[in-house]
N, C-alpha and C positions, 0 to 999 in steps of 0.2 A: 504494500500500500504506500503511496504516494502522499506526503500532505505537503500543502502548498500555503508560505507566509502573502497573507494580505495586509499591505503595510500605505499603501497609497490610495486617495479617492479616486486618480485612473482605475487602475487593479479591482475595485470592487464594484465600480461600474459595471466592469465587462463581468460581472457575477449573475447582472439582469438575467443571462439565458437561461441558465442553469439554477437559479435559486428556487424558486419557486415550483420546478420539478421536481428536486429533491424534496421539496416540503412533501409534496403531494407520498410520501413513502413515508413518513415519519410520524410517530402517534401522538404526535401533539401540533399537527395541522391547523393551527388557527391564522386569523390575521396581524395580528402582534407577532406572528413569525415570516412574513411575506417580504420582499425583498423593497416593497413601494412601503412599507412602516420603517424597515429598517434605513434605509438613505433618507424616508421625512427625519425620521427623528436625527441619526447623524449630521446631517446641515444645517440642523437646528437649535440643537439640545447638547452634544456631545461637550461642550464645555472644553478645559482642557486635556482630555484625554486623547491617545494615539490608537489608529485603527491597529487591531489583530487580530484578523479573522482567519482562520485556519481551515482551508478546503484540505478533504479529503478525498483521493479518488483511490481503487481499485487499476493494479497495472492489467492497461490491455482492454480494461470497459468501463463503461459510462454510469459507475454506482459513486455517489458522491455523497459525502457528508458535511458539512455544515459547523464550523463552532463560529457563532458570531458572538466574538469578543472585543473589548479593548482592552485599553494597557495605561495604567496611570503607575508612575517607579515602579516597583519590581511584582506588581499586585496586574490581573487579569479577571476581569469583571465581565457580566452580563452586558451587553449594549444595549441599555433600558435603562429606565426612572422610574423608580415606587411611582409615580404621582399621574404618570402617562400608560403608562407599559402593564397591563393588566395580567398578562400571560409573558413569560420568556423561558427559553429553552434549547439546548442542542438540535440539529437537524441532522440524526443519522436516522437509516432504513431501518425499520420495521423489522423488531427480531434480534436486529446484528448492533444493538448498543452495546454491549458490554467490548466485544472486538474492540467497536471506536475507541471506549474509554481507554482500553488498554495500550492503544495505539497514542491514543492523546498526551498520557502519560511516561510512554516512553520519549515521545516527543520532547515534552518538558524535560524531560532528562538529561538529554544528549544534544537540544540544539539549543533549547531556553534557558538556559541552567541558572538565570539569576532570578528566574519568577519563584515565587519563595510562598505565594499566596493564590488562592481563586475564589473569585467571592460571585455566585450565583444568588436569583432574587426569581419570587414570585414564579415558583416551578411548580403545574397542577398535579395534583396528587395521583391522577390517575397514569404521570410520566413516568415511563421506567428510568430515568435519570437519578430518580426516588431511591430506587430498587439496586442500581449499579456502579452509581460515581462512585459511592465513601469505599464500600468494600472493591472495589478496582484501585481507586485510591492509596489505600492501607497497603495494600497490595506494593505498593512501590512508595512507601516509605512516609506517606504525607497522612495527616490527622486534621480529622475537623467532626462538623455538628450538622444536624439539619433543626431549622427551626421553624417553629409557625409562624409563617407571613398573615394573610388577613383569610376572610370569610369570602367567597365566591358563590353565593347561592345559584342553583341551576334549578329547571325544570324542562321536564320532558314533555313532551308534546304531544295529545292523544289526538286520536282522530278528527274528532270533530270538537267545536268549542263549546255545545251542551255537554259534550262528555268532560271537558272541563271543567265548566261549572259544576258539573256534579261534583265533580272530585274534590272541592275545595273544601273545606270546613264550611260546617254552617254558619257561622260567627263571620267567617271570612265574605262567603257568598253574599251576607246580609249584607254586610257594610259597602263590599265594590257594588252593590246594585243601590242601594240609597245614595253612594258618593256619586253616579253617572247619571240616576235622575236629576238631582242639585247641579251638577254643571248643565245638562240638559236643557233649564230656565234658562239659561242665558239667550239672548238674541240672536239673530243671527250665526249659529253657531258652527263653524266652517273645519273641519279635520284636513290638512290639506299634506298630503305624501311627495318630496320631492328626492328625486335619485340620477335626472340628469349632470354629467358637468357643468350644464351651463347652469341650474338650477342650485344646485349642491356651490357652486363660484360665489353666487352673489348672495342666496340666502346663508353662506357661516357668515358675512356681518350681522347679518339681524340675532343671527343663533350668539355670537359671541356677545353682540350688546344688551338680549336678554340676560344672557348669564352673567353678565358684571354687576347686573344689577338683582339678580339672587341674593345679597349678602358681603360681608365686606373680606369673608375668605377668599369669593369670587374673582374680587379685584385685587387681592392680594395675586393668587393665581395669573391671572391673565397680566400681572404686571411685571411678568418673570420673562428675562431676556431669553426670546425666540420662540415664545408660548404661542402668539398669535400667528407667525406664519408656517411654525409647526402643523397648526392645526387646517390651515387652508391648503397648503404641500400636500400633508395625509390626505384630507377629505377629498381633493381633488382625484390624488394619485386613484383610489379607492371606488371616487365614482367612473373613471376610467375603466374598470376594470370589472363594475358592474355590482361593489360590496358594500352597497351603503345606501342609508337611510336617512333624510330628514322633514320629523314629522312636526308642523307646527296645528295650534288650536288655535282657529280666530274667533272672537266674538267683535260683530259690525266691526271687519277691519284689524282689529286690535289682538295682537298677539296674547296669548293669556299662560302657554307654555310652547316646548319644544324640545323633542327628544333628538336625539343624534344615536343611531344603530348602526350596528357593522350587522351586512347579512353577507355571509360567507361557509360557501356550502350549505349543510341542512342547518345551520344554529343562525339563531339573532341574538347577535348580543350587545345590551341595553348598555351603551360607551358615557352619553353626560344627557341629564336633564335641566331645561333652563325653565324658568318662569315667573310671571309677572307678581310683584308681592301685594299688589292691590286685589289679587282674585285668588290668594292663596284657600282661603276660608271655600272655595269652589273644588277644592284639588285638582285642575285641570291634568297633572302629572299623572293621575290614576286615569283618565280618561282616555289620555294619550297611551298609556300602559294597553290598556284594557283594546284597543285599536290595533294592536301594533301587534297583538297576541292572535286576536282573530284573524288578522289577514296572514300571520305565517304558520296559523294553525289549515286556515283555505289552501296556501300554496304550500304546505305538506311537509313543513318544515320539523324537526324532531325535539328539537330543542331550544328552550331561551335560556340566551344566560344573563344571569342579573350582575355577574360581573363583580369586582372587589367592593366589602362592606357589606357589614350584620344589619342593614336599618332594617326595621318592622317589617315596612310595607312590601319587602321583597317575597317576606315567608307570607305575606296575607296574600298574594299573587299565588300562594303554595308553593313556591321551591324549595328544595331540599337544601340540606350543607353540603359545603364543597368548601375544599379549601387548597392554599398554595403555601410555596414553602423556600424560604431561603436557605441556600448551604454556603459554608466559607471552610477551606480546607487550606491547607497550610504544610507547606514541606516541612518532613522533617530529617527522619537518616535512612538512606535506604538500607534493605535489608541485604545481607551478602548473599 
Protein backbone atom coordinates (compact mmCIF):
# COMPACT_ATOMS: atom_id res chain seq x y z
CA UNK A 1 0.00 0.00 0.00
CA UNK A 2 0.81 3.37 -1.15
CA UNK A 3 0.18 6.54 1.02
CA UNK A 4 0.56 9.74 -0.31
CA UNK A 5 1.42 13.27 1.80
CA UNK A 6 -1.01 16.12 1.03
CA UNK A 7 0.60 19.10 2.11
CA UNK A 8 -0.57 21.86 -0.47
CA UNK A 9 -4.10 23.52 -1.44
CA UNK A 10 -2.85 22.47 -5.24
CA UNK A 11 -2.45 18.77 -4.18
CA UNK A 12 -5.99 18.46 -2.49
CA UNK A 13 -7.66 20.10 -5.13
CA UNK A 14 -6.85 17.49 -7.42
CA UNK A 15 -8.51 15.10 -4.47
CA UNK A 16 -12.08 16.41 -6.02
CA UNK A 17 -12.08 13.16 -8.21
CA UNK A 18 -11.50 10.60 -6.16
CA UNK A 19 -12.92 11.89 -2.70
CA UNK A 20 -16.01 11.52 -2.74
CA UNK A 21 -15.93 7.89 -4.24
CA UNK A 22 -14.19 6.66 -1.76
CA UNK A 23 -16.61 8.15 0.63
CA UNK A 24 -19.32 6.33 -1.02
CA UNK A 25 -17.38 2.65 0.45
CA UNK A 26 -16.94 3.99 3.82
CA UNK A 27 -19.46 3.48 6.83
CA UNK A 28 -19.66 6.77 7.94
CA UNK A 29 -20.83 8.20 4.51
CA UNK A 30 -22.24 11.41 5.50
CA UNK A 31 -21.98 15.07 4.23
CA UNK A 32 -19.52 16.41 6.91
CA UNK A 33 -17.26 13.82 5.02
CA UNK A 34 -17.70 15.15 1.38
CA UNK A 35 -14.98 16.66 -0.35
CA UNK A 36 -17.35 20.21 -1.06
CA UNK A 37 -17.48 20.59 3.29
CA UNK A 38 -14.09 19.77 3.51
CA UNK A 39 -12.23 22.62 1.02
CA UNK A 40 -15.61 25.18 2.53
CA UNK A 41 -14.50 24.63 5.68
CA UNK A 42 -10.60 24.63 4.81
CA UNK A 43 -10.60 28.29 3.01
CA UNK A 44 -12.47 29.37 5.69
CA UNK A 45 -12.19 28.19 9.11
CA UNK A 46 -8.74 26.25 9.19
CA UNK A 47 -7.05 29.18 11.01
CA UNK A 48 -3.52 28.41 11.55
CA UNK A 49 -3.03 25.18 10.90
CA UNK A 50 -1.13 23.19 7.82
CA UNK A 51 -2.95 20.68 5.56
CA UNK A 52 -2.03 16.73 6.10
CA UNK A 53 -4.19 14.72 4.42
CA UNK A 54 -2.85 11.39 3.92
CA UNK A 55 -4.30 9.30 0.76
CA UNK A 56 -4.07 5.93 0.73
CA UNK A 57 -4.14 3.64 -2.28
CA UNK A 58 -3.63 -0.14 -2.93
CA UNK A 59 -0.55 -0.98 -5.56
CA UNK A 60 -1.97 -1.80 -8.90
CA UNK A 61 -5.94 -0.56 -8.00
CA UNK A 62 -8.09 2.02 -7.43
CA UNK A 63 -9.08 1.28 -3.52
CA UNK A 64 -8.38 4.50 -1.80
CA UNK A 65 -8.54 5.64 1.63
CA UNK A 66 -8.84 8.82 3.10
CA UNK A 67 -7.33 10.49 6.53
CA UNK A 68 -8.32 14.15 6.34
CA UNK A 69 -6.04 15.71 8.66
CA UNK A 70 -4.14 18.74 9.79
CA UNK A 71 -1.19 19.42 11.49
CA UNK A 72 -0.66 22.34 14.16
CA UNK A 73 3.41 21.52 15.94
CA UNK A 74 3.89 18.10 16.22
CA UNK A 75 -0.11 17.39 17.06
CA UNK A 76 -2.48 15.93 13.95
CA UNK A 77 -6.15 16.67 14.22
CA UNK A 78 -9.53 16.08 12.66
CA UNK A 79 -10.15 18.93 9.83
CA UNK A 80 -13.22 20.08 11.60
CA UNK A 81 -14.74 22.41 14.45
CA UNK A 82 -16.86 21.21 17.43
CA UNK A 83 -19.08 24.27 16.50
CA UNK A 84 -19.56 23.42 12.51
CA UNK A 85 -18.52 19.85 11.82
CA UNK A 86 -21.37 17.63 13.24
CA UNK A 87 -19.88 14.38 12.15
CA UNK A 88 -15.99 13.67 11.27
CA UNK A 89 -14.20 10.73 10.55
CA UNK A 90 -11.47 8.55 8.44
CA UNK A 91 -12.59 7.58 4.92
CA UNK A 92 -11.38 4.00 4.42
CA UNK A 93 -13.50 0.93 2.79
CA UNK A 94 -15.84 -0.81 4.37
CA UNK A 95 -14.59 -3.86 6.32
CA UNK A 96 -10.75 -3.03 5.63
CA UNK A 97 -10.23 -0.35 8.65
CA UNK A 98 -8.27 -1.87 10.94
CA UNK A 99 -5.58 -2.77 7.71
CA UNK A 100 -5.65 1.33 7.34
CA UNK A 101 -5.19 1.80 10.97
CA UNK A 102 -2.23 -0.29 10.98
CA UNK A 103 -0.86 1.11 7.92
CA UNK A 104 -1.59 4.72 9.26
CA UNK A 105 0.41 3.97 12.13
CA UNK A 106 3.30 2.57 10.74
CA UNK A 107 3.40 5.42 8.66
CA UNK A 108 3.77 7.67 11.63
CA UNK A 109 6.50 5.68 12.57
CA UNK A 110 8.87 5.67 9.98
CA UNK A 111 8.03 8.93 7.83
CA UNK A 112 6.26 11.37 10.61
CA UNK A 113 8.34 10.55 13.51
CA UNK A 114 7.81 13.81 15.35
CA UNK A 115 3.99 13.65 15.44
CA UNK A 116 3.85 12.65 19.20
CA UNK A 117 -0.14 13.36 19.37
CA UNK A 118 -3.66 12.65 17.28
CA UNK A 119 -6.59 14.34 18.45
CA UNK A 120 -9.92 13.08 16.76
CA UNK A 121 -13.56 14.83 17.41
CA UNK A 122 -17.11 14.19 17.03
CA UNK A 123 -16.70 10.24 15.61
CA UNK A 124 -20.46 8.52 15.48
CA UNK A 125 -20.74 5.77 17.54
CA UNK A 126 -21.85 3.48 15.09
CA UNK A 127 -17.94 4.14 13.31
CA UNK A 128 -15.65 1.26 13.43
CA UNK A 129 -12.80 3.91 14.18
CA UNK A 130 -14.64 3.33 17.63
CA UNK A 131 -13.83 -0.39 17.57
CA UNK A 132 -10.02 -0.13 15.98
CA UNK A 133 -7.99 3.02 16.38
CA UNK A 134 -6.90 2.80 20.23
CA UNK A 135 -6.27 -1.13 20.01
CA UNK A 136 -4.34 -0.64 16.44
CA UNK A 137 -2.95 2.16 18.28
CA UNK A 138 -1.54 0.38 21.58
CA UNK A 139 -0.59 -1.81 19.12
CA UNK A 140 2.43 0.35 18.19
CA UNK A 141 3.33 1.88 21.05
CA UNK A 142 0.83 5.19 21.58
CA UNK A 143 -1.97 5.50 24.48
CA UNK A 144 -4.93 7.45 24.68
CA UNK A 145 -8.80 7.63 25.69
CA UNK A 146 -12.17 7.93 23.93
CA UNK A 147 -14.54 10.27 25.34
CA UNK A 148 -18.01 11.42 25.18
CA UNK A 149 -18.57 14.36 22.78
CA UNK A 150 -22.39 15.44 22.68
CA UNK A 151 -25.86 13.87 22.08
CA UNK A 152 -26.87 13.34 18.24
CA UNK A 153 -30.54 12.23 18.48
CA UNK A 154 -31.72 10.26 15.25
CA UNK A 155 -34.92 8.94 14.15
CA UNK A 156 -35.83 6.45 11.70
CA UNK A 157 -38.29 6.96 9.26
CA UNK A 158 -41.58 4.77 8.91
CA UNK A 159 -43.41 4.49 6.11
CA UNK A 160 -45.93 6.69 6.05
CA UNK A 161 -46.26 9.99 8.40
CA UNK A 162 -49.79 8.51 10.29
CA UNK A 163 -47.40 5.67 11.03
CA UNK A 164 -45.44 8.24 12.76
CA UNK A 165 -47.72 9.84 14.44
CA UNK A 166 -48.68 6.99 15.96
CA UNK A 167 -45.56 6.00 17.17
CA UNK A 168 -44.97 9.14 19.08
CA UNK A 169 -45.80 9.29 22.78
CA UNK A 170 -49.08 10.49 23.59
CA UNK A 171 -47.80 13.54 25.54
CA UNK A 172 -45.66 14.12 22.45
CA UNK A 173 -48.44 13.60 19.73
CA UNK A 174 -50.79 16.03 21.88
CA UNK A 175 -48.57 18.90 22.07
CA UNK A 176 -46.97 18.94 18.09
CA UNK A 177 -50.80 18.86 17.01
CA UNK A 178 -51.82 21.86 19.57
CA UNK A 179 -48.36 23.74 18.75
CA UNK A 180 -49.31 23.43 14.56
CA UNK A 181 -52.95 24.58 15.06
CA UNK A 182 -51.57 27.93 17.08
CA UNK A 183 -49.17 28.61 14.34
CA UNK A 184 -51.86 27.73 11.84
CA UNK A 185 -53.82 31.23 13.02
CA UNK A 186 -51.55 33.02 11.62
CA UNK A 187 -52.36 34.89 8.32
CA UNK A 188 -51.22 34.24 5.54
CA UNK A 189 -49.32 31.44 6.27
CA UNK A 190 -46.77 30.46 3.60
CA UNK A 191 -44.09 27.08 4.18
CA UNK A 192 -41.88 27.91 1.29
CA UNK A 193 -38.83 24.87 0.28
CA UNK A 194 -36.00 26.28 -1.56
CA UNK A 195 -32.93 23.82 -2.95
CA UNK A 196 -31.86 25.74 -6.12
CA UNK A 197 -28.29 27.60 -6.31
CA UNK A 198 -29.65 30.29 -7.29
CA UNK A 199 -32.22 30.00 -4.49
CA UNK A 200 -30.06 28.46 -1.79
CA UNK A 201 -27.33 32.07 -3.04
CA UNK A 202 -29.54 34.66 -2.20
CA UNK A 203 -31.85 33.39 0.41
CA UNK A 204 -28.52 32.37 3.24
CA UNK A 205 -28.65 36.30 3.62
CA UNK A 206 -32.02 36.33 4.82
CA UNK A 207 -31.38 32.69 6.79
CA UNK A 208 -28.15 34.33 8.32
CA UNK A 209 -29.96 37.79 9.35
CA UNK A 210 -32.75 35.72 10.82
CA UNK A 211 -30.39 33.84 12.98
CA UNK A 212 -28.23 36.92 14.39
CA UNK A 213 -31.06 37.94 15.53
CA UNK A 214 -32.13 34.42 17.45
CA UNK A 215 -30.18 35.60 20.43
CA UNK A 216 -26.84 37.26 21.37
CA UNK A 217 -24.88 33.62 21.17
CA UNK A 218 -26.11 34.14 17.50
CA UNK A 219 -24.18 37.18 16.97
CA UNK A 220 -21.49 36.07 18.80
CA UNK A 221 -21.38 33.05 16.28
CA UNK A 222 -21.77 34.62 13.03
CA UNK A 223 -19.00 37.33 14.38
CA UNK A 224 -16.22 34.79 14.18
CA UNK A 225 -13.68 35.32 11.33
CA UNK A 226 -14.89 33.40 8.09
CA UNK A 227 -18.36 32.07 9.65
CA UNK A 228 -20.25 33.81 7.19
CA UNK A 229 -18.61 32.88 3.85
CA UNK A 230 -18.03 29.58 5.28
CA UNK A 231 -21.50 29.09 5.25
CA UNK A 232 -22.48 30.59 1.64
CA UNK A 233 -19.20 28.26 0.10
CA UNK A 234 -20.82 25.18 1.89
CA UNK A 235 -24.59 25.87 1.18
CA UNK A 236 -23.74 26.69 -2.38
CA UNK A 237 -21.15 23.90 -2.99
CA UNK A 238 -24.08 21.55 -1.47
CA UNK A 239 -26.95 22.84 -3.43
CA UNK A 240 -24.80 22.19 -6.54
CA UNK A 241 -24.76 18.88 -5.83
CA UNK A 242 -28.24 18.56 -5.10
CA UNK A 243 -27.92 18.03 -0.78
CA UNK A 244 -29.66 20.75 0.75
CA UNK A 245 -32.60 22.29 2.08
CA UNK A 246 -33.94 25.70 2.89
CA UNK A 247 -37.03 25.91 4.43
CA UNK A 248 -38.43 29.33 5.43
CA UNK A 249 -42.24 30.17 7.24
CA UNK A 250 -43.85 33.24 6.06
CA UNK A 251 -46.75 34.93 7.72
CA UNK A 252 -48.18 38.11 5.19
CA UNK A 253 -44.40 38.27 3.99
CA UNK A 254 -42.68 38.04 7.09
CA UNK A 255 -40.23 35.50 7.94
CA UNK A 256 -41.33 33.89 11.29
CA UNK A 257 -38.51 30.83 11.11
CA UNK A 258 -36.00 28.81 8.98
CA UNK A 259 -34.40 25.72 8.95
CA UNK A 260 -31.31 24.91 6.88
CA UNK A 261 -31.20 20.71 6.02
CA UNK A 262 -28.54 18.79 4.45
CA UNK A 263 -30.43 15.97 2.42
CA UNK A 264 -27.96 13.55 1.57
CA UNK A 265 -28.66 10.01 0.47
CA UNK A 266 -31.72 8.45 2.46
CA UNK A 267 -31.08 11.00 5.84
CA UNK A 268 -32.17 14.63 6.46
CA UNK A 269 -30.30 16.11 8.75
CA UNK A 270 -31.65 19.07 10.62
CA UNK A 271 -27.97 21.52 10.33
CA UNK A 272 -29.38 25.22 12.03
CA UNK A 273 -32.64 26.77 12.92
CA UNK A 274 -33.28 30.48 12.70
CA UNK A 275 -36.30 32.43 13.96
CA UNK A 276 -38.19 35.41 14.50
CA UNK A 277 -38.31 36.36 18.59
CA UNK A 278 -41.41 38.23 18.09
CA UNK A 279 -43.49 34.82 17.07
CA UNK A 280 -41.57 32.66 19.29
CA UNK A 281 -44.76 32.17 21.67
CA UNK A 282 -46.08 30.53 17.87
CA UNK A 283 -43.14 27.83 17.80
CA UNK A 284 -42.93 28.38 14.14
CA UNK A 285 -39.56 25.99 14.45
CA UNK A 286 -41.98 22.98 15.21
CA UNK A 287 -43.91 23.61 12.30
CA UNK A 288 -41.04 23.98 10.05
CA UNK A 289 -39.97 20.40 11.84
CA UNK A 290 -43.13 19.00 11.43
CA UNK A 291 -43.00 19.93 7.22
CA UNK A 292 -39.72 18.82 6.73
CA UNK A 293 -40.44 15.21 8.31
CA UNK A 294 -43.51 14.78 6.19
CA UNK A 295 -42.17 15.48 2.96
CA UNK A 296 -38.81 13.09 3.52
CA UNK A 297 -41.09 10.72 5.14
CA UNK A 298 -43.28 11.19 1.16
CA UNK A 299 -39.97 10.98 -0.69
CA UNK A 300 -38.91 7.65 1.32
CA UNK A 301 -36.33 8.86 3.12
CA UNK A 302 -35.05 6.47 6.29
CA UNK A 303 -33.86 8.67 8.60
CA UNK A 304 -33.62 12.26 10.38
CA UNK A 305 -31.07 13.37 12.08
CA UNK A 306 -31.43 15.82 14.65
CA UNK A 307 -27.80 16.24 14.71
CA UNK A 308 -25.52 17.56 17.83
CA UNK A 309 -27.41 18.54 21.32
CA UNK A 310 -29.88 16.94 24.17
CA UNK A 311 -32.62 19.95 23.72
CA UNK A 312 -36.37 18.41 24.57
CA UNK A 313 -37.96 19.02 21.46
CA UNK A 314 -35.68 16.74 19.51
CA UNK A 315 -36.96 13.51 21.67
CA UNK A 316 -40.77 15.09 21.45
CA UNK A 317 -40.02 14.74 17.57
CA UNK A 318 -39.32 10.96 19.06
CA UNK A 319 -35.79 10.37 18.21
CA UNK A 320 -33.75 8.08 19.80
CA UNK A 321 -29.86 8.74 21.48
CA UNK A 322 -27.06 8.64 19.53
CA UNK A 323 -24.01 9.80 20.38
CA UNK A 324 -20.36 10.81 19.08
CA UNK A 325 -17.09 10.79 20.57
CA UNK A 326 -13.70 12.24 20.62
CA UNK A 327 -10.32 10.36 20.85
CA UNK A 328 -6.77 11.81 21.55
CA UNK A 329 -3.89 9.38 21.46
CA UNK A 330 -0.45 10.17 22.20
CA UNK A 331 2.90 8.31 21.30
CA UNK A 332 4.46 6.65 23.44
CA UNK A 333 7.55 3.69 23.27
CA UNK A 334 7.12 1.30 20.84
CA UNK A 335 7.18 -2.04 21.71
CA UNK A 336 10.32 -4.26 20.58
Amino acid sequence: MKIRRIESVEDFEALERIWNAALKSCASDRVFLTFEWFRSWWENLSEKHALEVLVFQDEGQDLYGIAPLMRRGNGLFSMASQEVTDYSDFIFPRGQENRYFDELFQYLKTELTEINKLELINIPASSPTLKYLQPTAEGHGWRGRIEESEETPRLLLPASYEKYLAGLKRKCRHELRRKLRKVETLPELRDVRYVTPEDIKSRMVDFISLHQKSGPDKQRFWGKPGMESFFHDLTLACAQKGWIELRFLYSQEQALAALLSFVYGDIVAFYNMAFNREFASYSPGYYLFDRSLRDAISEKKIEADFLRGSEKYKYEFGALKSKIYNLVLERGVYPE
